[in-house]
DRENKOL-347889 format. One record per residue (C-alpha): residue in one letter; chain; y, z, x. Coordinates in pm, 1 decimal, padded with zeros to 6 digits, always signed. Layout:
N
SITE  res  chain        c2        c3        c1
SITE    A      A         Y         Z         X
...
This chain:
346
SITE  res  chain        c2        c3        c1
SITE    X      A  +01745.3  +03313.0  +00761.2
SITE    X      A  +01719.5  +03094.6  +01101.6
SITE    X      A  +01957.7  +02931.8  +01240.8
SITE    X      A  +01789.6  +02609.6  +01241.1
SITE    X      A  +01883.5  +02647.1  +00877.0
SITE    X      A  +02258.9  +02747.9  +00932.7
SITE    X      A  +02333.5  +02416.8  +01133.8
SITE    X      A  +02241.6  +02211.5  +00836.2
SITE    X      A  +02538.5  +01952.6  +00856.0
SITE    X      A  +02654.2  +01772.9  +00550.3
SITE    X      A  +02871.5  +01462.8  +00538.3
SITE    X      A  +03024.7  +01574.5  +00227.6
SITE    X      A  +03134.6  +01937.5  +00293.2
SITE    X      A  +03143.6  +01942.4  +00703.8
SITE    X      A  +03302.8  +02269.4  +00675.4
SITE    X      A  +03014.1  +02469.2  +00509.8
SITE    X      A  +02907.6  +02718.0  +00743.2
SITE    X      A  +02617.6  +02942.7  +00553.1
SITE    X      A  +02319.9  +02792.3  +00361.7
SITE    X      A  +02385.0  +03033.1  +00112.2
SITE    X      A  +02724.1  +02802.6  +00021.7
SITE    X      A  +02502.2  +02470.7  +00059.5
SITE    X      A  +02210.6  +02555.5  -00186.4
SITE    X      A  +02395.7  +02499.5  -00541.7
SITE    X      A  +02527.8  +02130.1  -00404.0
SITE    X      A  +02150.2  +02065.3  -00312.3
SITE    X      A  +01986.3  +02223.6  -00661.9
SITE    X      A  +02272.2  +01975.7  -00859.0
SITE    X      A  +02204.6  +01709.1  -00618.8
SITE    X      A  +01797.2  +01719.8  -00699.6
SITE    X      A  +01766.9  +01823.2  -01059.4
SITE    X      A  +02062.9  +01530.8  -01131.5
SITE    X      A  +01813.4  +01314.1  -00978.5
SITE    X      A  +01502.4  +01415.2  -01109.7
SITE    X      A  +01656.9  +01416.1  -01470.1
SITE    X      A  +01691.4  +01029.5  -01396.5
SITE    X      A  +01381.1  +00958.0  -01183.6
SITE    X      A  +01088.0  +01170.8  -01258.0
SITE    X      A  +00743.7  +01028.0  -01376.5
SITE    X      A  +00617.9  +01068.7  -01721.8
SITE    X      A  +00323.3  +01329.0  -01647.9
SITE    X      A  +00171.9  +01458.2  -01980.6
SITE    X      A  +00136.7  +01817.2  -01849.9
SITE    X      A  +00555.2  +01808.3  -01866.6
SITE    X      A  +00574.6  +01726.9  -02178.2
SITE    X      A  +00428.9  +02083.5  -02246.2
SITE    X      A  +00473.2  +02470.0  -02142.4
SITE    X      A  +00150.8  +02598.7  -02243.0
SITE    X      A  +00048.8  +02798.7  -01901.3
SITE    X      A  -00318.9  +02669.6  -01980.6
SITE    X      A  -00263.9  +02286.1  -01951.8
SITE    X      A  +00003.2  +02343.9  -01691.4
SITE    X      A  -00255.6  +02527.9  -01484.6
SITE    X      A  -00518.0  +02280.5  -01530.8
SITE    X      A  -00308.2  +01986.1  -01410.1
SITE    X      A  -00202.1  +02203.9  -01093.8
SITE    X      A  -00558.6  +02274.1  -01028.5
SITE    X      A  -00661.1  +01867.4  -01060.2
SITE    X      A  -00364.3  +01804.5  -00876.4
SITE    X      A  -00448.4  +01986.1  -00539.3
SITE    X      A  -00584.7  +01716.4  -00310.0
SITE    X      A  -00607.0  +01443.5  -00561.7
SITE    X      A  -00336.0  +01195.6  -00642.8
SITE    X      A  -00173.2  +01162.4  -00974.1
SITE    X      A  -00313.7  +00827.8  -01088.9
SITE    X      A  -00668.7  +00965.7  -01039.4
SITE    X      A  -00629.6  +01281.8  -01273.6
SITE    X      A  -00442.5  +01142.0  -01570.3
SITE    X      A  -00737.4  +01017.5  -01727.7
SITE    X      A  -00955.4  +01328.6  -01611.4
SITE    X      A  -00670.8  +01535.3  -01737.6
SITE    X      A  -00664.7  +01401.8  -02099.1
SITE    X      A  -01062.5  +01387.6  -02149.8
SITE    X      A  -01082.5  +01783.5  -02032.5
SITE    X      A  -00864.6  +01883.0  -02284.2
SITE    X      A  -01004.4  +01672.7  -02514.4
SITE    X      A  -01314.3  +01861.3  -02462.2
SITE    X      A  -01185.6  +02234.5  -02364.6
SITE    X      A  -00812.9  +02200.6  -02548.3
SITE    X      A  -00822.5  +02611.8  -02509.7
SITE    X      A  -00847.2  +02882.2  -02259.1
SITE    X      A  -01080.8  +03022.0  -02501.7
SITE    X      A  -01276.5  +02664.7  -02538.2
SITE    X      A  -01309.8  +02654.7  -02206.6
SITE    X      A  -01440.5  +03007.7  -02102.7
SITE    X      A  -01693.6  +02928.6  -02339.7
SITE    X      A  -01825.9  +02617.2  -02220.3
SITE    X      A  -02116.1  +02590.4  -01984.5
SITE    X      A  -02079.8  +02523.0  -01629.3
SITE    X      A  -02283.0  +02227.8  -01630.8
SITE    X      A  -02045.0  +02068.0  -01928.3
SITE    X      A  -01738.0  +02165.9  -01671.9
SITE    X      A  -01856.4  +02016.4  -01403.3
SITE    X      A  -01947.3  +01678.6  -01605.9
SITE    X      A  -01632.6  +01624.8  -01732.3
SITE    X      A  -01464.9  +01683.7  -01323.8
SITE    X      A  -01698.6  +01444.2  -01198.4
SITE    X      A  -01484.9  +01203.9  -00999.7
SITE    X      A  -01237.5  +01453.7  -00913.2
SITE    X      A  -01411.1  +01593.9  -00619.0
SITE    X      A  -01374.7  +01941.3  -00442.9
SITE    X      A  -01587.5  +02096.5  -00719.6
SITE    X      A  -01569.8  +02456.5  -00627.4
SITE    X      A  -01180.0  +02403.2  -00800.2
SITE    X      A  -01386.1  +02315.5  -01158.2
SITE    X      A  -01648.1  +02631.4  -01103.2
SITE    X      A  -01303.4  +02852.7  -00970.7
SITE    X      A  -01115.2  +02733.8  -01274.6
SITE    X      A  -01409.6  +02802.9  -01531.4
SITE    X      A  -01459.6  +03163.9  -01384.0
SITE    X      A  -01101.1  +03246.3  -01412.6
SITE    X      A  -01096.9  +03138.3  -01783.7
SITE    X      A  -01359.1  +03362.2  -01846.2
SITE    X      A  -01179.2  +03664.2  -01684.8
SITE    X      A  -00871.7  +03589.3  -01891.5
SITE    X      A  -01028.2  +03568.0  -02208.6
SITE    X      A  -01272.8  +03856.5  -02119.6
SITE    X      A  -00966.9  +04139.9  -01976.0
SITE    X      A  -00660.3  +03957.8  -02168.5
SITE    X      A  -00798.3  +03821.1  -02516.4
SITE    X      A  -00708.8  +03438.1  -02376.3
SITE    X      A  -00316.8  +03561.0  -02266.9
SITE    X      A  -00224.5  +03423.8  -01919.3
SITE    X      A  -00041.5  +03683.4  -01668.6
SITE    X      A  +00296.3  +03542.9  -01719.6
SITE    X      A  +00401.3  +03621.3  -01326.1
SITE    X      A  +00282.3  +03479.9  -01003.2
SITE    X      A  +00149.1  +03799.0  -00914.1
SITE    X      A  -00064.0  +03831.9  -01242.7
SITE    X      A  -00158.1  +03489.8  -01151.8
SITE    X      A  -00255.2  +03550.5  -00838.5
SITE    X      A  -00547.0  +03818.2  -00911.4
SITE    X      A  -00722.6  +03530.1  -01097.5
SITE    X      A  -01014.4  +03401.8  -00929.3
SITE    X      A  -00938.9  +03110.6  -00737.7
SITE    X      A  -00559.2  +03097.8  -00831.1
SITE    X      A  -00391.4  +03113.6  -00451.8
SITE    X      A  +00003.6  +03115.7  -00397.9
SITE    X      A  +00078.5  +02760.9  -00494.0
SITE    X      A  -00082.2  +02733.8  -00801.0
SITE    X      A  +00057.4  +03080.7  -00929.9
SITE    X      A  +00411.7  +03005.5  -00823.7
SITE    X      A  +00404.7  +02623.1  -01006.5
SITE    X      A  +00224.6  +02774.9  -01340.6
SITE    X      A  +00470.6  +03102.7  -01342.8
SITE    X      A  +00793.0  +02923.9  -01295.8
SITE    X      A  +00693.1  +02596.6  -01527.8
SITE    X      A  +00571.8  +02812.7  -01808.5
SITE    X      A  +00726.1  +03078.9  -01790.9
SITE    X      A  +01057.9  +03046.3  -01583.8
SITE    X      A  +00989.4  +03303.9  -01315.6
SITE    X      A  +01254.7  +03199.9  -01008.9
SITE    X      A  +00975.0  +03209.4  -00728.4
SITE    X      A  +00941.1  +02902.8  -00521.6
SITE    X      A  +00596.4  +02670.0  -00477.0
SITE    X      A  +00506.4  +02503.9  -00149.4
SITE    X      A  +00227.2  +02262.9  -00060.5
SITE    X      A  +00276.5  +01963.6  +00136.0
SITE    X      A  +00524.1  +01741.1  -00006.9
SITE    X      A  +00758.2  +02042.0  -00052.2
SITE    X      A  +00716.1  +02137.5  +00338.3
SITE    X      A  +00770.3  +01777.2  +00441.7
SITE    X      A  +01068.7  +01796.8  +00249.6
SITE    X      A  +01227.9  +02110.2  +00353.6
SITE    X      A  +01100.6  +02056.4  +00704.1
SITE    X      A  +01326.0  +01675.2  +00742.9
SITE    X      A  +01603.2  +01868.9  +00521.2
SITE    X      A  +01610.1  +02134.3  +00840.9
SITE    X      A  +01468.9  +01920.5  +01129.6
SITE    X      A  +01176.6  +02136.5  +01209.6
SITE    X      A  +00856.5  +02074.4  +01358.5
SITE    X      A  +00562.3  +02174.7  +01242.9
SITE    X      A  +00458.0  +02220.7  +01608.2
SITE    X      A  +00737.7  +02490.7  +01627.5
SITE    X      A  +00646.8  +02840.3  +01629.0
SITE    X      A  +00681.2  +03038.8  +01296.5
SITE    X      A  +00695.5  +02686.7  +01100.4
SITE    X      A  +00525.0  +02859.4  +00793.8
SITE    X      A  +00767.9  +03136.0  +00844.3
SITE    X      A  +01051.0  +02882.7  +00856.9
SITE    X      A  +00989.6  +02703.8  +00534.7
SITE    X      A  +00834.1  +02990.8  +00291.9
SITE    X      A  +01185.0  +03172.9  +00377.7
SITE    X      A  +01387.4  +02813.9  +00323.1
SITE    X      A  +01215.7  +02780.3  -00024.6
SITE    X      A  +01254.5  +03078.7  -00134.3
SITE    X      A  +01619.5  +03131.9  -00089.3
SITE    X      A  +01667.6  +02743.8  -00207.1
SITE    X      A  +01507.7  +02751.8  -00530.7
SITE    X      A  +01686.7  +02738.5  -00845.2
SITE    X      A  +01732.3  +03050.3  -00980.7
SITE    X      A  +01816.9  +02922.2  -01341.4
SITE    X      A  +01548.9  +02607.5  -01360.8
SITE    X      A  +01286.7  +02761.1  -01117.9
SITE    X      A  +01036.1  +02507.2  -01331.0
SITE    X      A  +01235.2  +02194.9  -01307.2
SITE    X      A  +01347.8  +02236.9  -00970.6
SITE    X      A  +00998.2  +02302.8  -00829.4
SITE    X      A  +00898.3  +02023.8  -00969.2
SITE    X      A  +01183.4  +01770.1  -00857.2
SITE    X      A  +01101.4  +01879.5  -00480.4
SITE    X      A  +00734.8  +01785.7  -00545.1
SITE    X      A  +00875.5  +01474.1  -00684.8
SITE    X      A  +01038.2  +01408.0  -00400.1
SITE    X      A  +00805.2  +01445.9  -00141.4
SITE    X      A  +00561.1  +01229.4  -00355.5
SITE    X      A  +00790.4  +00929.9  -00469.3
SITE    X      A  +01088.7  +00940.9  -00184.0
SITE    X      A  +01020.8  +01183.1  +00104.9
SITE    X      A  +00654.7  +01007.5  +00177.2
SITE    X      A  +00465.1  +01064.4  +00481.5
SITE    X      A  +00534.0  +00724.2  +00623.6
SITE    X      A  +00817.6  +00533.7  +00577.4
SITE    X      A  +01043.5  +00803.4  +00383.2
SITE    X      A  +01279.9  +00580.3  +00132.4
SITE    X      A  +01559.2  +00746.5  +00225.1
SITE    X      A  +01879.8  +00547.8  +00116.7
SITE    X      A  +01696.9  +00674.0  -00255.6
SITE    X      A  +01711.8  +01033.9  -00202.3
SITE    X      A  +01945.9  +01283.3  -00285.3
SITE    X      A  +01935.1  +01510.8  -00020.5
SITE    X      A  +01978.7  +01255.8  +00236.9
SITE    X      A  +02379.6  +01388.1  +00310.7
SITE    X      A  +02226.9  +01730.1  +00425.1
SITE    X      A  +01887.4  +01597.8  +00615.2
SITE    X      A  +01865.6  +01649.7  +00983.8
SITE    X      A  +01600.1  +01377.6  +01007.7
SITE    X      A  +01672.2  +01111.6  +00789.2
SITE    X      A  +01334.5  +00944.2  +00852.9
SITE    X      A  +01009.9  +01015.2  +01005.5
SITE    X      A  +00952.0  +01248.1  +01239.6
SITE    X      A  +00635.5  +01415.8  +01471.4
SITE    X      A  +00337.2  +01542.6  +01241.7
SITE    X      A  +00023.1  +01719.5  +01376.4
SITE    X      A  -00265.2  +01439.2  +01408.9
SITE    X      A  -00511.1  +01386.4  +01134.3
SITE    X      A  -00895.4  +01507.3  +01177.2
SITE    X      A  -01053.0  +01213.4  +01300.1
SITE    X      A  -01265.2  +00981.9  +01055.0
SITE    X      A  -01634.1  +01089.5  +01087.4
SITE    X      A  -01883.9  +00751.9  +00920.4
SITE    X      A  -02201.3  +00839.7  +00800.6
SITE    X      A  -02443.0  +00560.3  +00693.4
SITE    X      A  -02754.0  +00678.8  +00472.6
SITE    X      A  -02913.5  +00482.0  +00149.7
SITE    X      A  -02977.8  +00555.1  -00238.2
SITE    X      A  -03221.0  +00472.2  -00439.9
SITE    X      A  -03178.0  +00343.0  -00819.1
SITE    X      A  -03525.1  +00476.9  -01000.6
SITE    X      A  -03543.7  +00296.4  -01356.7
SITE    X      A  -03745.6  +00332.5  -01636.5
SITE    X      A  -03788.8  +00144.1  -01985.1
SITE    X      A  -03517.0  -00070.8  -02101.2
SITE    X      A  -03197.7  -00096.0  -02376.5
SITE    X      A  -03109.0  +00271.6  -02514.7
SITE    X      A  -03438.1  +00389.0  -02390.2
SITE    X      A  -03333.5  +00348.0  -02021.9
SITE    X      A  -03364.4  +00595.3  -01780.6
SITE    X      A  -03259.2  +00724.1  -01422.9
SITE    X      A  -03414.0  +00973.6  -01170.4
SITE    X      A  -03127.7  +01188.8  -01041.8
SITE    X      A  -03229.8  +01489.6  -00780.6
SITE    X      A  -03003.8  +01822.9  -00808.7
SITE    X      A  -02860.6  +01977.7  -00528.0
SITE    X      A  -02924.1  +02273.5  -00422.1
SITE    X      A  -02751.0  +02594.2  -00590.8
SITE    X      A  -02614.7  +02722.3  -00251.3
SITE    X      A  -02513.3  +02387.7  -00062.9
SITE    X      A  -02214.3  +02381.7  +00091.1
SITE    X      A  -02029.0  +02075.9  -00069.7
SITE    X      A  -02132.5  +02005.0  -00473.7
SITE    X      A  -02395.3  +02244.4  -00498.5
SITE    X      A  -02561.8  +02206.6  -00836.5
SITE    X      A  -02451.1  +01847.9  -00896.9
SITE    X      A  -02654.7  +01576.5  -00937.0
SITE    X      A  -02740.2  +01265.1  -00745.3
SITE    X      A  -02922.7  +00956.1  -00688.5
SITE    X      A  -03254.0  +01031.1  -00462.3
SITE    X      A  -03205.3  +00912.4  -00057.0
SITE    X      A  -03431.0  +00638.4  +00040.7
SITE    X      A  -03596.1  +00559.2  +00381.3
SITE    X      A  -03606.8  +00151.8  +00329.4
SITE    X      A  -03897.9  -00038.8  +00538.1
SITE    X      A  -03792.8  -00315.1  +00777.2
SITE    X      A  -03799.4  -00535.7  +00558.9
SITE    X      A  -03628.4  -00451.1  +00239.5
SITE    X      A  -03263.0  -00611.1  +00188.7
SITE    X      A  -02981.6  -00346.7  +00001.9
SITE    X      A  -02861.3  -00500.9  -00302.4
SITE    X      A  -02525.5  -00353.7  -00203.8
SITE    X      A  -02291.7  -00172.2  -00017.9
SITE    X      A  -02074.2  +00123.5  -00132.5
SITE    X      A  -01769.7  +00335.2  +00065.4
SITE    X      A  -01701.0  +00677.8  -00003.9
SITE    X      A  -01501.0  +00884.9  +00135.4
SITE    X      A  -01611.1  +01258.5  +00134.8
SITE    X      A  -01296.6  +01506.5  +00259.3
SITE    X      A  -01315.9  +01362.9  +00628.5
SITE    X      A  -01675.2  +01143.7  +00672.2
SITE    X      A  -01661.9  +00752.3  +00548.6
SITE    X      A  -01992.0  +00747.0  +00391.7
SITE    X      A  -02116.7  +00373.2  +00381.3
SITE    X      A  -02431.3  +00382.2  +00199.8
SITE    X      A  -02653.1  +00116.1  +00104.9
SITE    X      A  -02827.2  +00070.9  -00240.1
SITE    X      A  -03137.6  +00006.8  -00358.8
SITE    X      A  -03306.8  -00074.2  -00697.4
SITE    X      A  -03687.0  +00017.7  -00829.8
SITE    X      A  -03854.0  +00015.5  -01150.9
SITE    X      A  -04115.0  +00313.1  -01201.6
SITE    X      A  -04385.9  +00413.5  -01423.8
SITE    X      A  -04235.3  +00799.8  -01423.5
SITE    X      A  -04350.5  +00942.4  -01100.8
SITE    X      A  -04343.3  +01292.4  -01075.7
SITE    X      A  -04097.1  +01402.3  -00779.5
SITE    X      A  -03984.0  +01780.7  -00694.9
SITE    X      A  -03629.0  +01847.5  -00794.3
SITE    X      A  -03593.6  +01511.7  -00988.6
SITE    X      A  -03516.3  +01427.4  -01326.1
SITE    X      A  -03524.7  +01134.0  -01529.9
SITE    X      A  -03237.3  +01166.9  -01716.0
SITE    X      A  -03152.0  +00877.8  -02048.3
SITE    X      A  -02860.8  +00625.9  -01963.6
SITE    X      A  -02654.0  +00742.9  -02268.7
SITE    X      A  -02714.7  +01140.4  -02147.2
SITE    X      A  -02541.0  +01037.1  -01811.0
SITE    X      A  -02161.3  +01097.3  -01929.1
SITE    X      A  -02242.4  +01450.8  -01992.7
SITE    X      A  -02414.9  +01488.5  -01654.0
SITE    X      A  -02217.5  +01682.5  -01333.8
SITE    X      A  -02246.3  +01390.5  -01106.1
SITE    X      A  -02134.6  +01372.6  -00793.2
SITE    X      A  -01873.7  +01115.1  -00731.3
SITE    X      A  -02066.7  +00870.9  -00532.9
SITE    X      A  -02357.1  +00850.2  -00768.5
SITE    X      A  -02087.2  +00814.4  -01088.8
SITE    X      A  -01926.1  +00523.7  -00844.4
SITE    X      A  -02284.5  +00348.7  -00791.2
SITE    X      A  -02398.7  +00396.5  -01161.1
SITE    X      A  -02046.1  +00222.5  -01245.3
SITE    X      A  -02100.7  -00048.0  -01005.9
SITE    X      A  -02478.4  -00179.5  -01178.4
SITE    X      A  -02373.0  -00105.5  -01544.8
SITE    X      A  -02464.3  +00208.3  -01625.5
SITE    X      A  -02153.2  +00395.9  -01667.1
SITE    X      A  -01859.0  +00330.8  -01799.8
């Protein structure tokens, strides 16, 4: 253990000279909290490892309020390990559509089918089993092993290290940083309620300990933090904007209505296989009939949008695809953003 750890003071017990004697006045101090203040998340009202791993996989890079509803219409659809190694990729990606970072849907599907292919539809029950799945990584095999199944091994992503890095007054600038914290959360987690106390740091770092403006008068580790506020994060990637134009293709009218989507390619490197509205080169003269933002990991994409009516051209790669067909369609999630914007989806 550092000593940046060691020098932890606390208002309440000055005298405390070892981490070791702080940790079980910090694991009281956060599950009494979280008891009180945690959100009502539907994947903790269970501790069936499938939907638990499922909401850790929409989770990563997504905020809460944007997966609850994609959460409940998956397992609507795939309510099984077993449903869901048996679905088609195409139906997968439909139902993600809006989520974003696809490869996360195709990972998830391909690891389904391993489990219920080498382990009749039984999840490993430790990180390590986890871990050999494809596209599980550390995080995601620590959360689903200690919420499901109690296994006392700690998660970090980046609310925990923001935490744990203010708790110790570290910088991520510092050498060893990653070093620093894996060994803090380790040794800190509860040992007893590895689920609940994983989750309450994660809770913290996403309701109290924010990125900005950190509430902390609210949070119960505020005796023991060195920082007690902000302090010096690495600078963002800078914001890339991109401006480029869609096209709208219509055919026919009422339930016989129809849309030309293109597919992308198989091996592209962002959403390959989805599908989209066709670019559009407009002539000097032609007016958008809107404007849509979309934000695509770090590129602002302002794109305008245009509308035709067609007699069914034939294009390479396209498809005219019926309005009521479009649900069940792996679109990507500016198309599913335009299509909601002139009626077409719900």
């Amino acid at each position: 253990m550092s000593a940046a750890i060691s020098t932890i003071p606390s208002r309440k017990a000055a005298s405390i000279a070892t981490p070791a004697a702080m940790y079980p006045a910090l694991r009281a101090a956060l599950l009494a909290w979280y008891r009180v203040h945690k959100r009502d998340l539907p994947w903790r009202a269970t501790r069936d490892p499938y939907r638990i791993w499922v909401s850790e996989i929409m989770l990563q890079q997504t905020r809460v309020a944007a997966v609850l509803e994609h959460y409940r219409r998956f397992l609507d659809a795939f309510p099984t390990i077993e449903a869901l190694a048996a679905a088609s990729e195409p139906a997968v990606l439909a139902l993600w559509s809006g989520l974003g970072y696809y490869r996360r849907a195709r990972m998830l599907h391909r690891a389904a089918k391993v489990v219920v292919e080498q382990s009749k539809g039984v999840m490993p029950r430790t990180a390590e089993g986890l871990r050999a799945l494809p596209g599980v990584g550390a995080y995601t095999a620590a959360a689903v092993a200690s919420i499901a199944f109690g296994e006392a091994v700690a998660v970090v992503d980046g609310n925990v290290e923001r935490v744990l890095a203010r708790v110790a007054g570290w910088s991520a600038a510092e050498p060893g940083f990653a070093t620093q914290i894996r060994t803090f959360a380790d040794a800190i987690v509860d040992p007893e309620h590895s689920g609940d106390f994983n989750q309450a740091i994660m809770e913290l770092g996403a309701t109290v300990c924010l990125p900005k403006a950190p509430l902390c008068l609210g949070c119960p580790w505020q005796p023991w933090c060195r920082t007690r506020g902000e302090h010096a994060v690495p600078p963002k990637p800078r914001q890339q904007r991109q401006h480029s134009a869609r096209i709208v293709w219509l055919h026919g009218t009422g339930a016989k209505q129809k849309v030309q989507l293109v597919q992308r390619a198989a091996d592209a490197s962002l959403m390959a296989g989805m599908w989209e509205l066709p670019l559009h080169e407009p002539g000097d003269a032609e007016t958008p009939e809107f404007t849509v933002r979309h934000a695509i990991t770090v590129t602002n994409h302002i794109v305008d949008v245009y509308s035709r009516r067609s007699a069914l051209p034939q294009h390479d790669g396209s498809a005219w695809v019926p309005v009521n067909e479009l649900p069940q369609r792996a679109l990507t999630g500016l198309t599913r953003k335009i299509l909601r914007r002139i009626g077409l989806l719900d």
